[in-house]
N, C-alpha and C positions, 0 to 999 in steps of 0.2 A: 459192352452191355453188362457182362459181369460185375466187372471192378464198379460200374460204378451202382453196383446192385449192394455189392462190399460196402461201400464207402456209406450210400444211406443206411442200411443194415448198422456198421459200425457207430455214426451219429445218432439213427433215432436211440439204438443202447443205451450210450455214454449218455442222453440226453434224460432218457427215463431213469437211468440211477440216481444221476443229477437232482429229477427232481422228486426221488423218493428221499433224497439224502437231505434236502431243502425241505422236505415234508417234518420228517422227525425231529431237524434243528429251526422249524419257523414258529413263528409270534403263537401261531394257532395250538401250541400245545402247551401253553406259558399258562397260569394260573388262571390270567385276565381273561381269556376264552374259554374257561371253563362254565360262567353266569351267560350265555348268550341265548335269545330268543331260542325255542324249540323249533326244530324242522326235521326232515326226513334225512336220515344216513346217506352217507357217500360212499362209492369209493376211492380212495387217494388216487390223482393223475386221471385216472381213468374217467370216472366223476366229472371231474374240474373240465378234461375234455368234451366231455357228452353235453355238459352245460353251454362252454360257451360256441356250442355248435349249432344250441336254438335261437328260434329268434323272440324276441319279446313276445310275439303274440304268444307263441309256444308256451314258453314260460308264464304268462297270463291265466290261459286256462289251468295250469299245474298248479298255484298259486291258489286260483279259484277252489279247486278241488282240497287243498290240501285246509283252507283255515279252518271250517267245519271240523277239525280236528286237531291244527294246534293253535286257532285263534288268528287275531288282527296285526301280529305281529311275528313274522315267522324268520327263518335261518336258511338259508342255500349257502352250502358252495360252491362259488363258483369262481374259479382263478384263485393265486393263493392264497388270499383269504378271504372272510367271511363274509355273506354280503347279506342284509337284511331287508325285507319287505314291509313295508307299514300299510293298512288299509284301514284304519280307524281315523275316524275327522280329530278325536280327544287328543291321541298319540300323535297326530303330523301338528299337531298345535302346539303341546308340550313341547316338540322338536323345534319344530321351525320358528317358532315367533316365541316364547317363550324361554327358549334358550336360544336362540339363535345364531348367537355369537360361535357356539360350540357343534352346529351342523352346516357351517356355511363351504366348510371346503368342499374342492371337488377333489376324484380320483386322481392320480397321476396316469397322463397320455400313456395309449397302450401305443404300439408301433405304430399302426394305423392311423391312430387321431394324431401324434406330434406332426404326420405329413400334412396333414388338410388343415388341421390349426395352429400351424410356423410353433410347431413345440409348446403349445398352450397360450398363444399370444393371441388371445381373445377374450369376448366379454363371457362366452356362455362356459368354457373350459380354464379358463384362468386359475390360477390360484387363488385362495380368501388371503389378500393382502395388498401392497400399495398398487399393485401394476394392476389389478382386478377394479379396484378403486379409481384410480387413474379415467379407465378404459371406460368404465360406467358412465363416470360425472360427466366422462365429455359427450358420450351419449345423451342421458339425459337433458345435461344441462344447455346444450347446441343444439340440437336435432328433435325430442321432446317436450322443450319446451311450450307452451302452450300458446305462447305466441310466436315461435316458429311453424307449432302445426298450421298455426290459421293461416300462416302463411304457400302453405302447400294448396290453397282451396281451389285455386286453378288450376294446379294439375290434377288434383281428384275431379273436376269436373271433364278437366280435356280425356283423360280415362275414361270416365263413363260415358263419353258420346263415343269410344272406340268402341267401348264392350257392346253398346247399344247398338253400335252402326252393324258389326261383327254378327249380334244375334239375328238382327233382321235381315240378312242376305242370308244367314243359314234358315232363315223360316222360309223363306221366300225360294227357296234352290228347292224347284221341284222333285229332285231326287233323294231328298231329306224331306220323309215324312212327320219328324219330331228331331228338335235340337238337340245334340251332347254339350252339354252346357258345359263341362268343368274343362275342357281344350281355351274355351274364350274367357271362364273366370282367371284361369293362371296366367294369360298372355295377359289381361287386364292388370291383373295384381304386379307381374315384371316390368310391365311400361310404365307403373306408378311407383316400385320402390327402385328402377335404374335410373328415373331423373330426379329420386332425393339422395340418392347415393351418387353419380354422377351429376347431377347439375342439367342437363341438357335433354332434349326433347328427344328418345332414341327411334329412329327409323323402323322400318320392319325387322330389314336384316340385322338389324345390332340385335331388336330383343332377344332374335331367334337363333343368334351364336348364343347370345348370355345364357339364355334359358335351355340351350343344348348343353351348354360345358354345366352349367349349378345342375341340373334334373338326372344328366346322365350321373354326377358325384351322388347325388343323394342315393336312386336309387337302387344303384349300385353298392354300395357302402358294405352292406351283409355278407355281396359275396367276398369280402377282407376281412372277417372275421378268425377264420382260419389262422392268419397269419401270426396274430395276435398269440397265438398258443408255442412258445420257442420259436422265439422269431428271428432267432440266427439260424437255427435249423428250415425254418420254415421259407427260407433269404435261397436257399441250396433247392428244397425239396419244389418248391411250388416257386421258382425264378419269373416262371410268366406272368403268375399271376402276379407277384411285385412289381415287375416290368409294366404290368397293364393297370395297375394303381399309380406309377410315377407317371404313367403318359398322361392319365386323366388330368393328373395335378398340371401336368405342363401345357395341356389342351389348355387350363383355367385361366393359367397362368397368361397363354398367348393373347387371348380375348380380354382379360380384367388388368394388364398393364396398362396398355396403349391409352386405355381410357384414364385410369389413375394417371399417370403423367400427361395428358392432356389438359387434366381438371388440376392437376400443378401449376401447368403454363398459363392456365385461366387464373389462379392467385394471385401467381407471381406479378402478371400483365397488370391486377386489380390495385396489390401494392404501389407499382408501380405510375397509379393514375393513368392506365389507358385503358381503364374498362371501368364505368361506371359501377359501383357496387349495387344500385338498383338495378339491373341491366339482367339481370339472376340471381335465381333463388340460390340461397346458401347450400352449398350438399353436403353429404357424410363426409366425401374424401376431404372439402377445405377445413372440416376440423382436425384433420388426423395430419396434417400434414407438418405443424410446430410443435406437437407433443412429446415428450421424452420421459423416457423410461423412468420409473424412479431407482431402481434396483441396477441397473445398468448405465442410467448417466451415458443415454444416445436416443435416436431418434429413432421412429420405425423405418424398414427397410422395405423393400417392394414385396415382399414376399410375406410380410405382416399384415401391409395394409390391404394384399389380396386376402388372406384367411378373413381378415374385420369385415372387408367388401363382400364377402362371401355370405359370412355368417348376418349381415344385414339384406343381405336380399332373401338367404333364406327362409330366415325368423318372420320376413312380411309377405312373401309368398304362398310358399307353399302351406302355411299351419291358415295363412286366412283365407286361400281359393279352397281351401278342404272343407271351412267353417263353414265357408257359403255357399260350397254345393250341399252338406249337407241341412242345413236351414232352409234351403229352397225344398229340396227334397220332402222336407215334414210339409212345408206348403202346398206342394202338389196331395200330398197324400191326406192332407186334412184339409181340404179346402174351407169351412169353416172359420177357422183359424186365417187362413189367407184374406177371407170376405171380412173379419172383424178390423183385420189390420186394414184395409184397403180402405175400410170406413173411417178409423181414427187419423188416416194420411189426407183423404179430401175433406175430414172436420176441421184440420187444419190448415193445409195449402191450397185445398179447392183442386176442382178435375184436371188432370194432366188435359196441356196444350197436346194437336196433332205431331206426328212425330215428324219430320221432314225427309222427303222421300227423293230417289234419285241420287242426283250428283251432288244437292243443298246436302246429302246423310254426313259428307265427309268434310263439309265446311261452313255448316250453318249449327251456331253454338246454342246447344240443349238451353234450354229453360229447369234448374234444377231444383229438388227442393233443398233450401238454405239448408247450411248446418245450424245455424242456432235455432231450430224448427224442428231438429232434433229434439230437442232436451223436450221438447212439450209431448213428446209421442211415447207415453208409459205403456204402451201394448209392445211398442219395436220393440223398446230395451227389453223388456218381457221374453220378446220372441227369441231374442236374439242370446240373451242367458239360459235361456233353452234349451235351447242349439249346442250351447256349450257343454251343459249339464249330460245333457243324453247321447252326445256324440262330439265330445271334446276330440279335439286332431290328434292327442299323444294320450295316450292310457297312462302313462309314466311320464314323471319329470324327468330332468336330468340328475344322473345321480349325484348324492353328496357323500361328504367324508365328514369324521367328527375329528376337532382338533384337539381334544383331549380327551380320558378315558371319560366315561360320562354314564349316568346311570338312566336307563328308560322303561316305565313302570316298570320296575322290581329288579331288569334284567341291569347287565354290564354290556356297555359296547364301546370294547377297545380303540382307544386313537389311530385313525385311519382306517374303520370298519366303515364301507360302503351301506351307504341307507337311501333303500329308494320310497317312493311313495302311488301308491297304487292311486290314481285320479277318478279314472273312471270308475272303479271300482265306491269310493267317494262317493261321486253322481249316482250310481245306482242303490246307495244301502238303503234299504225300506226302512228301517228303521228312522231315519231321518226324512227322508221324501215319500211323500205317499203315489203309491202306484210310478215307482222310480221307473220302468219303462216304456210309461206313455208319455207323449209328448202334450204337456199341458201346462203352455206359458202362464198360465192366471194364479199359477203357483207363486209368484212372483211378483203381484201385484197387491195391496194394501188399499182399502178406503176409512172414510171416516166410521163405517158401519164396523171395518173391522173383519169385512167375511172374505178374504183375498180376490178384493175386487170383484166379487158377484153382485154386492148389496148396493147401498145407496152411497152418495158422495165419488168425490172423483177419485180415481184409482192412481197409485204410484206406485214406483219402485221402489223399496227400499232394499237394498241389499248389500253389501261390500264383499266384494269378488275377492280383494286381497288378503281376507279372513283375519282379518289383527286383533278382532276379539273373539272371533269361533268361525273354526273353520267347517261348512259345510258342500262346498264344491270348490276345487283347486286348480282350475283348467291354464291357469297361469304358475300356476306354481304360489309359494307363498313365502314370508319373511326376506332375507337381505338379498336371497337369489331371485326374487320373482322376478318374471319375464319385466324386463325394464319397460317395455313398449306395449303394455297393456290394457292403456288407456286409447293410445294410437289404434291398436287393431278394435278394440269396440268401437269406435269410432269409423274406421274403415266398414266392417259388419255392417252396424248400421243405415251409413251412406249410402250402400251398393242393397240393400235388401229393402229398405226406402225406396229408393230411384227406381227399382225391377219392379216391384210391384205397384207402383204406382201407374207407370208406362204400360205394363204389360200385364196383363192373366196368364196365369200360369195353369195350365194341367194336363194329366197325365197323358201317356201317348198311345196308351190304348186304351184309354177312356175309363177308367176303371180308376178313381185315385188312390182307394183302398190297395190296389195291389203294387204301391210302390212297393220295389225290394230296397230293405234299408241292411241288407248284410255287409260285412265288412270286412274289408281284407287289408295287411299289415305292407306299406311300403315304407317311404319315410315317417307319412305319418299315416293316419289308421283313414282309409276311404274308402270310398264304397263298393263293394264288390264289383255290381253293374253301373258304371257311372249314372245318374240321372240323364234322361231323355224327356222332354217336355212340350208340348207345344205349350206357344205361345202368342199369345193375339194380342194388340194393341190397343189397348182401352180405350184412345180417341176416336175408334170406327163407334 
């Protein structure tokens, strides 16, 4: 026990002179770091430790507190160098879309991230350069497309008779006095983005390995922060917990191969003329499977195309079962609001058909309303940018990097100085949104009158989420990194927040709608304290 009391004693030493001696000879004391946004003092190592031992939300309210005093753009450090905060719509515009070119990098993988994203071989962590590019266009351009979406309509519909079938056996289960909705939105959302990333219609048990190996990675992920701090020392000091980060990966790893090499042998078969190409829908893996590196001159390997399988189920899970409990959530709690929408749904589609009950719940195909019957419904999209506004899934994007020194209002930020961008923070400035934390979709709507859809003439949306000429809310992110699939999840939103209230009356569960609690707490991404509970009736009685 001694010796090896010795031995960590001796490394944390060696490690802390290390990095005071790395303090006095790094970038941060070079000239260029001397114009940097204002923030509050550090202390060297010690500091850098205590920082990244919070967690975003932490760091949120700190944030919060501190601009009142040095403004919309401030200075932390945190790790060895500088990391910047932006919370001004002007400032993430000048950034992002206006220079774009020069905030598009991302950080370099800390220990932690090279394991879960194959060393940054992915779309959301990549580098800004060919392999990022690559990785995008085949996204986009295969899986994105607008007429591959429409080609998913049958699986978003076979989804929503699960999610439907699913909530009315929990309404219906006498020891359940009011639903937890957000348990059957997430199964909903994995049954829908496993068969466009695999191909095929997944069983119970697959979604329920899938969704065990991606949910335990996510919300586990914090406690490896640590490691991240001297991560050769940290390889010694904390072995288990390493140990219990490789297992996870391996856990991922056992459940999202088998599938990926199965939806190979399905290619392979299709090449080969013994599988009809109409016979299935195209998935993520058949695009991923002829693609080659640019910068390397090879193909992806199994252990890439699990981080991309990864990073695509999470991307359409978890940020949109989060979107739509909390959108339901404001519906319960403003019923109002729920009653205008439920009138703009039957001005258009006419009253929901009875719902089919029994044994027809699990094999008698919904009546749903179209998606091109979408686009007529200016209250949803209303609703549904709302939802984003007031309770966007991430408060923060993902960070970027700047790839050359670069100047932002007045200040210097060094090449490869981290800049994040405060979202939520965005959605709430009063200054731009009036009464920024009430929920009041008619912010969002336009008529001929002019009065945000109060007056006369029909009401529309006008808005562009991806902010290209002023950025007023960013819940996708914005400029060359925005969330690629952005269009996809308002869409998905839409779909499921349509179909729910159409079918069903929503409210609260102890009768009270005013007293939803809308508090929130920090996992992967920001949910809600108390999940939503709801009853729910079926509008066809």
């Amino acid at each position: 026990m001694e010796i090896w009391f010795i031995i960590i004693t001796t490394l944390c030493i060696s490690a802390l002179i290390k990095s005071l001696f790395n303090l006095i000879l790094s970038p941060s004391s070079s000239s260029s770091y001397k114009n940097l946004p204002p923030g509050p003092a550090t202390v060297p190592v010690i500091g850098n430790f205590l920082w990244l031992r919070k967690s975003l939300s932490e760091i949120e309210q700190i944030l919060q507190d501190l601009r009142g005093k040095y403004g919309p753009i401030i200075t932390l450090r945190i790790g060895h160098r500088p990391a910047i905060f932006v919370s001004s719509h002007s400032i993430a515009h000048h950034a992002l879309i206006q220079n774009g070119a020069h905030f598009s990098d991302r950080p370099k993988a800390l220990a932690t991230n090279k394991i879960v994203s194959s060393n940054q071989h992915n779309i959301s962590s990549a580098a800004y350069g060919p392999t990022w590019r690559l990785l995008r266009r085949n996204l986009t351009s295969e899986i994105l497309h607008p007429s591959r979406v429409k080609s998913y309509t049958h699986a978003r519909q076979w989804v929503l008779g699960i999610l439907i079938h699913r909530l009315l056996n929990s309404a219906e289960d006498s020891s359940a006095k009011a639903v937890k909705v957000v348990d059957h939105f997430q199964y909903a959302m994995f049954c829908l983005l496993v068969l466009m990333c695999f191909g095929d219609r997944p069983d119970e048990k697959q979604i329920t390995q899938i969704e065990t190996v991606q949910r335990t990675m996510l919300l586990r992920s914090s406690r490896f922060n640590i490691l991240n701090f001297w991560p050769k020392l940290g390889k010694i000091v904390f072995r288990n917990r390493w140990n219990e980060l490789l297992r996870m990966r391996r856990d991922q790893e056992e459940v999202l191969i088998p599938l990926i090499e199965a939806r190979v042998d399905v290619v392979k078969q299709r090449r080969q003329g013994n599988q009809e190409e109409e016979a299935s829908v195209v998935a993520y893996v058949d695009t991923l499977v002829d693609l080659e590196l640019p910068d390397e001159k090879r193909k992806l390997n199994n252990d890439e195309m699990v981080s991309l399988c990864s990073e695509f189920l999470n991307a359409g899970t978890d940020t949109t079962s989060t979107a739509l409990q909390w959108i339901m959530a404001n519906l319960v709690k403003y019923p109002r609001v729920q009653s205008k929408l439920y009138k703009e749904i039957i001005g258009i589609v006419g009253l929901p058909p009875p719902l089919p009950r029994g044994e027809k719940q699990e094999k008698e195909i919904l009546l749903v309303i179209n998606e091109e019957d979408l686009h007529k419904m200016s209250y949803l999209k209303a609703v549904v940018l709302e939802g984003l506004r007031r309770h966007p899934p991430g408060h923060f994007v993902l960070p970027h990097t700047v790839t050359k020194d670069v100047e932002l209002e007045s200040y210097q930020v060094p090449k490869g100085t981290m800049v994040n961008f405060m979202v939520a923070e965005m959605g709430w400035d009063p200054k731009v949104w009036d009464e920024p934390m009430e929920f009041k979709p008619e912010r969002f709507l336009t008529n001929s009158g002019g009065n945000g859809g109060e007056g006369e003439g029909e009401a529309t949306v006008v808005f562009d989420v991806t902010g290209s000429k002023e950025i007023k809310m960013m819940p996708f992110g914005a400029g060359r990194r925005i969330c690629p699939a952005s269009g996809l999840a308002l869409l998905h939103l839409e779909y499921f927040v349509a179909n729910l209230v159409w079918y069903f009356e929503w409210t609260a569960a102890d009768g009270n709608d005013g007293d939803v609690d809308l508090s929130e707490k920090q996992e992967f991404t920001i949910v809600m304290k108390n999940p939503l509970r709801a009853y729910i009736s079926p509008r066809s009685k």
